[in-house]
N, CA, C and O atoms as CSV, one atom per row, in Angstrom:
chain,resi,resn,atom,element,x,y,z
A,1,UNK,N,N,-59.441,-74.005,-23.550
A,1,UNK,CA,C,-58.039,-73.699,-23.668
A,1,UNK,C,C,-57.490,-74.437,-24.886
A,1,UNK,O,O,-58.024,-75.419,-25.402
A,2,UNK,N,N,-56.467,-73.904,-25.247
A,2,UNK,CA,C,-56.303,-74.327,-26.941
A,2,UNK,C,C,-54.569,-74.852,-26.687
A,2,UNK,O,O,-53.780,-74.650,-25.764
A,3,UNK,N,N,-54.455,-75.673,-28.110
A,3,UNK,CA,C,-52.747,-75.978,-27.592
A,3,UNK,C,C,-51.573,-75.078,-27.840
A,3,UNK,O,O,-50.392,-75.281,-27.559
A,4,UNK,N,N,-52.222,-73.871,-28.518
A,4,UNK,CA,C,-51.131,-72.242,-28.543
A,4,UNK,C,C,-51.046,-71.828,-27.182
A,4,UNK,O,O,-49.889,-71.554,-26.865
A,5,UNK,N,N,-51.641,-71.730,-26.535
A,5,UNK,CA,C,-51.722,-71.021,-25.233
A,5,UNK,C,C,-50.638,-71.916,-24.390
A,5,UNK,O,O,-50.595,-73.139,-24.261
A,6,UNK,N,N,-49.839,-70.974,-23.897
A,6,UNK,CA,C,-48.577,-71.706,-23.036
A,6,UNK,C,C,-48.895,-72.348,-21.274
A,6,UNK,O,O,-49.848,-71.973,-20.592
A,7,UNK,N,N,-48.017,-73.194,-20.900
A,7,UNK,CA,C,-49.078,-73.847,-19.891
A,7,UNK,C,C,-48.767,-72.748,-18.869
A,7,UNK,O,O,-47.913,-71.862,-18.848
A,8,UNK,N,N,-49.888,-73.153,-17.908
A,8,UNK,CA,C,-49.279,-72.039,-16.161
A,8,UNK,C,C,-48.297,-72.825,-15.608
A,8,UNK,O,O,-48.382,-74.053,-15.630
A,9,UNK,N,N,-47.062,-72.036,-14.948
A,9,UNK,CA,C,-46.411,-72.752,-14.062
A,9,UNK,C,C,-46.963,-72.955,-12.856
A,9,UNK,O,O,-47.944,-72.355,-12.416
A,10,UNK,N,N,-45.931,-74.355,-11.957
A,10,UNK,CA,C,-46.809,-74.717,-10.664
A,10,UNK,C,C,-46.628,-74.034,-10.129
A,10,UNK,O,O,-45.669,-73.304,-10.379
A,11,UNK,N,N,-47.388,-73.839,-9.101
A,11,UNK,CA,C,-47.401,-73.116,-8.144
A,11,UNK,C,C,-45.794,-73.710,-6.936
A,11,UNK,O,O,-45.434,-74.886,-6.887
A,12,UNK,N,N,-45.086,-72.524,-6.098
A,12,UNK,CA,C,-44.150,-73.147,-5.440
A,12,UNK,C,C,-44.465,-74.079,-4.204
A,12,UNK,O,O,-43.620,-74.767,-3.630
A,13,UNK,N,N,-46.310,-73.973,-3.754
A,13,UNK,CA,C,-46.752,-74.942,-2.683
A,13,UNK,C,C,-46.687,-76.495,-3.265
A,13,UNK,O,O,-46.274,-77.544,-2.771
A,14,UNK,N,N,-47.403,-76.093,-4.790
A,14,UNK,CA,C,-48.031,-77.505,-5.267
A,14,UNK,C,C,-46.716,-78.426,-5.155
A,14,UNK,O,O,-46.742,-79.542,-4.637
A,15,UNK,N,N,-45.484,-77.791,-5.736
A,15,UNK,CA,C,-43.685,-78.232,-5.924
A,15,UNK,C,C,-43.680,-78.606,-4.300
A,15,UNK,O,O,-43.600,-79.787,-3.963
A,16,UNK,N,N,-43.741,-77.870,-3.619
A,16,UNK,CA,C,-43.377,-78.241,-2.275
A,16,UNK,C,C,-44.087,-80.008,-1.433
A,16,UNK,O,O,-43.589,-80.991,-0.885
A,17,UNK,N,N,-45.274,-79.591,-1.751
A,17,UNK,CA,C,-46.217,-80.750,-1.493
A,17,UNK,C,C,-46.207,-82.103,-2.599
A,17,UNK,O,O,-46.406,-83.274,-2.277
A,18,UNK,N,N,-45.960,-81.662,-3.777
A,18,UNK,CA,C,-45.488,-83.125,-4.390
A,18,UNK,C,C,-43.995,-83.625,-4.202
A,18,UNK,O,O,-43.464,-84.613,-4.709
A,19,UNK,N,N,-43.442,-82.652,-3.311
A,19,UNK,CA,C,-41.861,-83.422,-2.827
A,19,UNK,C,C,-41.940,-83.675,-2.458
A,19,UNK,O,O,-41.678,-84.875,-2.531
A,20,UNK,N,N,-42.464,-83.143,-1.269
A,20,UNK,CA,C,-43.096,-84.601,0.021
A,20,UNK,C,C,-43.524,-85.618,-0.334
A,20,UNK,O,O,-43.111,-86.686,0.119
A,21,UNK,N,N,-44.563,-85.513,-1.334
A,21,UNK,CA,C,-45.193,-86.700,-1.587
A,21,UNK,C,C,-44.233,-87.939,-1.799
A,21,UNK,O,O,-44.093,-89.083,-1.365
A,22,UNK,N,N,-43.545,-86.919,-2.876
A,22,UNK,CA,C,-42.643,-88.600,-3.652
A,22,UNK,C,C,-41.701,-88.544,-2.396
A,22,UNK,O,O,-42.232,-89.259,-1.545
A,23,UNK,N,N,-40.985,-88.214,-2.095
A,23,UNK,CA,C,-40.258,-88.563,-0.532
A,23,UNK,C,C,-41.072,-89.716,0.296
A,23,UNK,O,O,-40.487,-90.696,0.756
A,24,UNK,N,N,-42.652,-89.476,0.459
A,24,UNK,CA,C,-42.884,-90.513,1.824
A,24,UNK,C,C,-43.371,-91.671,0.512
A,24,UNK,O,O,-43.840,-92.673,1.053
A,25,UNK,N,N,-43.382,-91.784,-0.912
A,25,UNK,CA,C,-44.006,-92.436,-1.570
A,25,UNK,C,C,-42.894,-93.364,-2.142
A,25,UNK,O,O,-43.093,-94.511,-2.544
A,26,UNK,N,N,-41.715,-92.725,-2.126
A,26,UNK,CA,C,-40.209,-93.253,-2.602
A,26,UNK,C,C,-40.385,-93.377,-4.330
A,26,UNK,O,O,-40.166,-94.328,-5.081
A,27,UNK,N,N,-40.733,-92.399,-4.519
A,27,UNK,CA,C,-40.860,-91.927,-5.962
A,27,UNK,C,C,-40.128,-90.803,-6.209
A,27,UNK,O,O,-39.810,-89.928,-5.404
A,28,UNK,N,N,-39.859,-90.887,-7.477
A,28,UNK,CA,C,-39.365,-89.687,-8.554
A,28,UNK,C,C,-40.462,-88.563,-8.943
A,28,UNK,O,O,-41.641,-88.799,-9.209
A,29,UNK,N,N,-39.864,-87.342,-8.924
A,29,UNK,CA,C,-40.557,-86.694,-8.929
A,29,UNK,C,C,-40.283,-86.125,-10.379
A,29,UNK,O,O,-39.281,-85.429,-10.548
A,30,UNK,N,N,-41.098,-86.385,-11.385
A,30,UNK,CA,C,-40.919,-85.973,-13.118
A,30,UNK,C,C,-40.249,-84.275,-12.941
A,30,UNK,O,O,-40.640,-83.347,-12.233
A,31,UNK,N,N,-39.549,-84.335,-13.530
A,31,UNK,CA,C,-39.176,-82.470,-13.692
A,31,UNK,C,C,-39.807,-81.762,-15.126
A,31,UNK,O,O,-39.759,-80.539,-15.255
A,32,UNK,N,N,-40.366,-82.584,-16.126
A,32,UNK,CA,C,-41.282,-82.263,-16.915
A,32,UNK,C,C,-42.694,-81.776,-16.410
A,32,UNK,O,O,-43.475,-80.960,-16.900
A,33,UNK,N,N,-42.777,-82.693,-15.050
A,33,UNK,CA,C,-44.348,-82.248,-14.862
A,33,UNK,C,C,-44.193,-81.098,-13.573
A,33,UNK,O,O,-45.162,-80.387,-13.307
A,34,UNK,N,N,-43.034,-80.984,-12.877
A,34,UNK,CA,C,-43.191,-79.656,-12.269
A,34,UNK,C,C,-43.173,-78.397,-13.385
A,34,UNK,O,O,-43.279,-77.295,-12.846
A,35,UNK,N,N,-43.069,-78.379,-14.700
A,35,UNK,CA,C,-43.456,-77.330,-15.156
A,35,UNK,C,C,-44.652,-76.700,-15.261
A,35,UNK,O,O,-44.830,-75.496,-15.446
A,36,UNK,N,N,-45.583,-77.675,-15.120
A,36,UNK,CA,C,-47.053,-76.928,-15.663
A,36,UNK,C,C,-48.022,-78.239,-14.708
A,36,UNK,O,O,-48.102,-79.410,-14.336
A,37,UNK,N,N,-48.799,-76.409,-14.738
A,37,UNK,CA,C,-49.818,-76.830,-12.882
A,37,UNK,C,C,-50.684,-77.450,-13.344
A,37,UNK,O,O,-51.464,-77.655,-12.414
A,38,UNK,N,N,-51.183,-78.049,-14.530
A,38,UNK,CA,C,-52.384,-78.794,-14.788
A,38,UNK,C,C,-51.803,-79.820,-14.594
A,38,UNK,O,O,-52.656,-80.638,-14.250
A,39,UNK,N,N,-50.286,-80.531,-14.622
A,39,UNK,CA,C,-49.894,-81.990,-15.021
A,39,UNK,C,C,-49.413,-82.554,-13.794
A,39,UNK,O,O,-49.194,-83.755,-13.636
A,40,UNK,N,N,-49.186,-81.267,-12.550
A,40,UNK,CA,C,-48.064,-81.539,-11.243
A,40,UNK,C,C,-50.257,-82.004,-10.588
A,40,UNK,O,O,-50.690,-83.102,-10.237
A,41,UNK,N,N,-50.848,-80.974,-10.664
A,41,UNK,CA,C,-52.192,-81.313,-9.638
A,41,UNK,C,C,-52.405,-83.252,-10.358
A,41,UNK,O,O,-52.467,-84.282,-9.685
A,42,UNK,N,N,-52.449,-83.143,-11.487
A,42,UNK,CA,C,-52.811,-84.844,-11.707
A,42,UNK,C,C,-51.906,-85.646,-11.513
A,42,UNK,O,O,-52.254,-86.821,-11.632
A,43,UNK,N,N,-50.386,-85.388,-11.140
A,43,UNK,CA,C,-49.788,-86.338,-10.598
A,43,UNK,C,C,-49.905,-86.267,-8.961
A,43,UNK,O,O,-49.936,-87.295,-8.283
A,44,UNK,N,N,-49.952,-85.250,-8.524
A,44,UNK,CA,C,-50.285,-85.152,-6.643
A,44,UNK,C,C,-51.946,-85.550,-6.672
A,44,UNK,O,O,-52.301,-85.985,-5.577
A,45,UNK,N,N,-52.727,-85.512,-7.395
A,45,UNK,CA,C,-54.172,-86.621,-6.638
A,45,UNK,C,C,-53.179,-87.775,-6.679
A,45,UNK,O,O,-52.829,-88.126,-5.553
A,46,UNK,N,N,-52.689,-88.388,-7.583
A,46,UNK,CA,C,-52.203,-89.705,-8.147
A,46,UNK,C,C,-51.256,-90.120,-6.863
A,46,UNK,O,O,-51.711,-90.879,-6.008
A,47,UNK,N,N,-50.122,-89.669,-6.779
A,47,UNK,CA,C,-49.397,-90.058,-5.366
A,47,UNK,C,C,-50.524,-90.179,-4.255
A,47,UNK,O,O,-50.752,-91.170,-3.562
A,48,UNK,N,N,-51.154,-89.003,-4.234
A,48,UNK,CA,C,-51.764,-88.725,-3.070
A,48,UNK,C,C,-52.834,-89.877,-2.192
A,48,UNK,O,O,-53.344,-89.891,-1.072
A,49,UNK,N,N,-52.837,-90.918,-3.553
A,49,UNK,CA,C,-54.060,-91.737,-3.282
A,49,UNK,C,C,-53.229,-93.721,-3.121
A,49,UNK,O,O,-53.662,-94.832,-2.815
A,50,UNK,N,N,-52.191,-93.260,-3.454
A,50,UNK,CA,C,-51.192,-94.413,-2.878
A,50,UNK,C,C,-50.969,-94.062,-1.429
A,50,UNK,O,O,-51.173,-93.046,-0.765
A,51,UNK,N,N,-50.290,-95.722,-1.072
A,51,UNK,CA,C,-50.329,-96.285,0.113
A,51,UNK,C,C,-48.612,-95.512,0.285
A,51,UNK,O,O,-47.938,-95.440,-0.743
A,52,UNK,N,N,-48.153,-95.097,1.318
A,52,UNK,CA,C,-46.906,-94.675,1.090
A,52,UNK,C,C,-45.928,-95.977,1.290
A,52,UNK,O,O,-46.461,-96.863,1.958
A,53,UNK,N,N,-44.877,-96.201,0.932
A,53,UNK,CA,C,-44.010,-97.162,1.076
A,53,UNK,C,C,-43.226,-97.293,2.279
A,53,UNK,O,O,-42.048,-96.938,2.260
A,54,UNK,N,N,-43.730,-97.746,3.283
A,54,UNK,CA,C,-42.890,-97.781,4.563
A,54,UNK,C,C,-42.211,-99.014,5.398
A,54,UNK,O,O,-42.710,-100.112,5.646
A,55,UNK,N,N,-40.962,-98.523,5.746
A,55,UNK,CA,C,-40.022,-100.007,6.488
A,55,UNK,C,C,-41.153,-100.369,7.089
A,55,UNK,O,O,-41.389,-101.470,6.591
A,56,UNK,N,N,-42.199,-100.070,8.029
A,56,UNK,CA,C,-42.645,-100.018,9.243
A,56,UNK,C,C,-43.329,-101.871,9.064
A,56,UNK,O,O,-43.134,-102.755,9.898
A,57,UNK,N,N,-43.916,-101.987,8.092
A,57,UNK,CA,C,-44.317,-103.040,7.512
A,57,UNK,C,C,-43.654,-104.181,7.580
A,57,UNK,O,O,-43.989,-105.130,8.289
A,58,UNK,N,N,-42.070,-104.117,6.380
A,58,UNK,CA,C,-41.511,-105.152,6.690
A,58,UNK,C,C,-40.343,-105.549,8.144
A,58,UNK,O,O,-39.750,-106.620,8.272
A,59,UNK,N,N,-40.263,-104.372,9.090
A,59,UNK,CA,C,-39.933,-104.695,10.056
A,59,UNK,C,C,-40.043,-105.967,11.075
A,59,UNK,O,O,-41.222,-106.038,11.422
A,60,UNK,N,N,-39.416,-106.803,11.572
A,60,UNK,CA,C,-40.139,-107.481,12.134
A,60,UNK,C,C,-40.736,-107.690,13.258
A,60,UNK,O,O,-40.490,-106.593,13.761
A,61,UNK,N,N,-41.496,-108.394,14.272
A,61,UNK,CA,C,-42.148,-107.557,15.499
A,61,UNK,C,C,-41.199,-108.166,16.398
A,61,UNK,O,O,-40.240,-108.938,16.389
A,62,UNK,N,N,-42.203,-107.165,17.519
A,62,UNK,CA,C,-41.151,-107.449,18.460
A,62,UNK,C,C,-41.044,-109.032,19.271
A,62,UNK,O,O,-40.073,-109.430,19.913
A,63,UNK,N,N,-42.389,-109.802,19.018
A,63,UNK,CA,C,-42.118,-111.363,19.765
A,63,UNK,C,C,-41.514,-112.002,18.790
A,63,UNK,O,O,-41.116,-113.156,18.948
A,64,UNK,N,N,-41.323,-111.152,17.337
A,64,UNK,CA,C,-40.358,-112.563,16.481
A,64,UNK,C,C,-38.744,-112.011,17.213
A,64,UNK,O,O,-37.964,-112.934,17.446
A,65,UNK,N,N,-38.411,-111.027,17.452
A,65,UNK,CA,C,-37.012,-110.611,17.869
A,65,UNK,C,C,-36.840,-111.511,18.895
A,65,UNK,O,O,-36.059,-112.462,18.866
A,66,UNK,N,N,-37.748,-111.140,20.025
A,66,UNK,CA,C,-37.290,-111.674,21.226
A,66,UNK,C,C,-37.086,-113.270,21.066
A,66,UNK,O,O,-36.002,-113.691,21.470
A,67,UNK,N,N,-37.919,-114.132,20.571
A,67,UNK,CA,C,-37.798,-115.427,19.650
A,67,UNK,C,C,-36.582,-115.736,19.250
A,67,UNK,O,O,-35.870,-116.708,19.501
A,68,UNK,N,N,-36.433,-114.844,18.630
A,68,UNK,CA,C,-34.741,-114.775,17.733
A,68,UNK,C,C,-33.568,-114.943,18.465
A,68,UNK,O,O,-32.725,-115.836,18.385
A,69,UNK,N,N,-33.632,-113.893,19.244
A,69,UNK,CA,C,-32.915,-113.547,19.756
A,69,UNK,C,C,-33.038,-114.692,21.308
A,69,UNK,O,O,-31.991,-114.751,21.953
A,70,UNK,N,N,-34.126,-115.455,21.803
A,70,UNK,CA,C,-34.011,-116.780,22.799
A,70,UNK,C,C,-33.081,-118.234,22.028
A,70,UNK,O,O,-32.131,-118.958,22.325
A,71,UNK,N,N,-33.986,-118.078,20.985
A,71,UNK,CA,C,-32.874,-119.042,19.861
A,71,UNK,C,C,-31.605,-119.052,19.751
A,71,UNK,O,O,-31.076,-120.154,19.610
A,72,UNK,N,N,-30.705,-117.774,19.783
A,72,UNK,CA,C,-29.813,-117.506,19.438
A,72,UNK,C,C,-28.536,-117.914,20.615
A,72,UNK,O,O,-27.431,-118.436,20.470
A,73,UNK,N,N,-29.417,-117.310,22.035
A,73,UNK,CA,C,-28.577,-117.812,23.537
A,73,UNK,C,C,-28.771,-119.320,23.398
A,73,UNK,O,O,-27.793,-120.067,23.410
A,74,UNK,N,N,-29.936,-119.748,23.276
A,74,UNK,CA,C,-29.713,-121.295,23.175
A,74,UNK,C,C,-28.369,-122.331,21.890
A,74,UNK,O,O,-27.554,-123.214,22.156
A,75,UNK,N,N,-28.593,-121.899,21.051
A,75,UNK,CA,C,-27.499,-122.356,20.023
A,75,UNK,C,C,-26.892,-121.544,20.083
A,75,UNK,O,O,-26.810,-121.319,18.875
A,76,UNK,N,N,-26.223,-120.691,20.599
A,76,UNK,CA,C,-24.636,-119.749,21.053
A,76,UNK,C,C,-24.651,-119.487,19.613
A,76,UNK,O,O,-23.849,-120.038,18.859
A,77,UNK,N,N,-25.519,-118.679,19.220
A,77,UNK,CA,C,-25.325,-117.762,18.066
A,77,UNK,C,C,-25.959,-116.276,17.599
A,77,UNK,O,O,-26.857,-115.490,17.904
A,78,UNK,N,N,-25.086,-116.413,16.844
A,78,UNK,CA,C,-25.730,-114.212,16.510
A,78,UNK,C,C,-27.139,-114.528,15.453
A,78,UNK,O,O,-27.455,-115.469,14.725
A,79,UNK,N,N,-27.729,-113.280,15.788
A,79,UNK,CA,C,-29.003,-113.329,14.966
A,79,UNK,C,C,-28.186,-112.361,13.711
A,79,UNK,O,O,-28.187,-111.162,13.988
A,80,UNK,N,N,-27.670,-112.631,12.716
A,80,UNK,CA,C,-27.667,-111.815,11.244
A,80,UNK,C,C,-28.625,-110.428,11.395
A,80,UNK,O,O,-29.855,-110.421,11.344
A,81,UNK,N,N,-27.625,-109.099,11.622
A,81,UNK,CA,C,-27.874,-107.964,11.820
A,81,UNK,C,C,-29.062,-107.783,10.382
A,81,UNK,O,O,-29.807,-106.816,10.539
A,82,UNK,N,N,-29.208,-108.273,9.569
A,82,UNK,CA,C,-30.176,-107.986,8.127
A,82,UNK,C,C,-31.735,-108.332,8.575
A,82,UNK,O,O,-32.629,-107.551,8.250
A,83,UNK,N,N,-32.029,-109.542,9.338
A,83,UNK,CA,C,-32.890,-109.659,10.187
A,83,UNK,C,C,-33.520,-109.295,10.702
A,83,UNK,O,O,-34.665,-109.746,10.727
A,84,UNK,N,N,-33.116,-108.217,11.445
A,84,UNK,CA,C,-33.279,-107.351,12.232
A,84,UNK,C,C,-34.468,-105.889,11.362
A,84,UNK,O,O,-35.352,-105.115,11.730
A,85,UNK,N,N,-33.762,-106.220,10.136
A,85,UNK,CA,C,-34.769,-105.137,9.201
A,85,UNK,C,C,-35.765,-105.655,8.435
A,85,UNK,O,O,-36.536,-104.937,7.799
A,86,UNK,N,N,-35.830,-107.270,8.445
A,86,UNK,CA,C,-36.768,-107.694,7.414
A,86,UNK,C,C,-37.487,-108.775,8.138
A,86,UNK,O,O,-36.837,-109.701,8.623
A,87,UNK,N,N,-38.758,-108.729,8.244
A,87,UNK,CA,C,-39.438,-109.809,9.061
A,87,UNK,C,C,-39.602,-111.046,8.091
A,87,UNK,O,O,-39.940,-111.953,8.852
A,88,UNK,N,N,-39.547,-111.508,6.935
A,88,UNK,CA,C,-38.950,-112.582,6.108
A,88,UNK,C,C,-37.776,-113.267,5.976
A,88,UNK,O,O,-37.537,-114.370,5.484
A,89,UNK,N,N,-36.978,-112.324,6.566
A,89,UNK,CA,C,-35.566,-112.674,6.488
A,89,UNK,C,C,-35.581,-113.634,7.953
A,89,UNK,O,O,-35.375,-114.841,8.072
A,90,UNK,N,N,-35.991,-112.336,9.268
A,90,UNK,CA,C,-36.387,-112.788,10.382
A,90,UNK,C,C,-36.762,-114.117,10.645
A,90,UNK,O,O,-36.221,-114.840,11.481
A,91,UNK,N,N,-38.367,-114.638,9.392
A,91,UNK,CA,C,-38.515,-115.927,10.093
A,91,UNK,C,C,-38.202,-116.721,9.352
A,91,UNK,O,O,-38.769,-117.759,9.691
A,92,UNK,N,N,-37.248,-116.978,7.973
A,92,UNK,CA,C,-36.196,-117.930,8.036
A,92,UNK,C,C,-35.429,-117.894,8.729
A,92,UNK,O,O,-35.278,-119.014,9.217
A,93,UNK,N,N,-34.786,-117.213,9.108
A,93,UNK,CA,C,-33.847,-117.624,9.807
A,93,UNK,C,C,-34.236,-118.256,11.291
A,93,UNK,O,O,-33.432,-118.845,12.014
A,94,UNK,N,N,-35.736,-117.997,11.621
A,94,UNK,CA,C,-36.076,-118.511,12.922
A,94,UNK,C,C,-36.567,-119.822,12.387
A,94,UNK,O,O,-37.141,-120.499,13.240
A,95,UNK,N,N,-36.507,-120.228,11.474
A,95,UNK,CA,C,-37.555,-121.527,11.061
A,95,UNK,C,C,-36.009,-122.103,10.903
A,95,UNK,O,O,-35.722,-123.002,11.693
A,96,UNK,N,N,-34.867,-121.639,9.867
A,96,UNK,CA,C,-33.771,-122.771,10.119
A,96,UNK,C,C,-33.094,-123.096,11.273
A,96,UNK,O,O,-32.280,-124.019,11.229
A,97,UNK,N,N,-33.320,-122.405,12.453
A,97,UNK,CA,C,-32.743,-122.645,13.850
A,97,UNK,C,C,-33.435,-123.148,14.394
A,97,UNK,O,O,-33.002,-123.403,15.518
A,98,UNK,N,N,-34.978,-123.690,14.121
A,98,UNK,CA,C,-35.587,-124.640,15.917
A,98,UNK,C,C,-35.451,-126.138,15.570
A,98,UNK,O,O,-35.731,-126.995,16.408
């Protein structure tokens, strides 16, 4: 294939499936490279082979909550609703309360 020859467009699955991708990947999805199906397939192996980016990770578990949250009845205080989403946040704040 030569560089006169104009590229193929993607296909509307390949578009469909690299939205997903960058959705569960929390990426941008280039609008240069949904034009042409040789550049969208080498960016979907490429997502495809990352780890997706998920809260699920930095959540924190459930014996640091309950922890937290025993701490909290004992020193008559609120656990910081942010906490609640970040298990770093979580165990400072459990390490500055015992």
């Amino acid at each position: 294939m030569d560089d006169t020859s104009p590229a193929l467009p993607a296909t509307t699955r390949q578009i469909t499936y690299a939205r997903a991708l960058a959705l569960k990947n929390r990426t941008l999805l280039p609008v240069d490279v949904q034009q042409d199906r040789l550049r969208l397939s080498a960016w979907i192996e490429a997502q495809a082979r990352l780890k997706p980016a998920s809260t699920l990770h930095s959540a924190p578990s459930s014996k640091q909550v309950a922890f937290a949250e025993r701490l909290a009845r004992i020193k008559r205080r609120a656990v910081p609703t942010e906490c609640f989403r970040d298990k770093g946040l979580m165990s400072k704040w459990i390490d500055s309360n015992t």
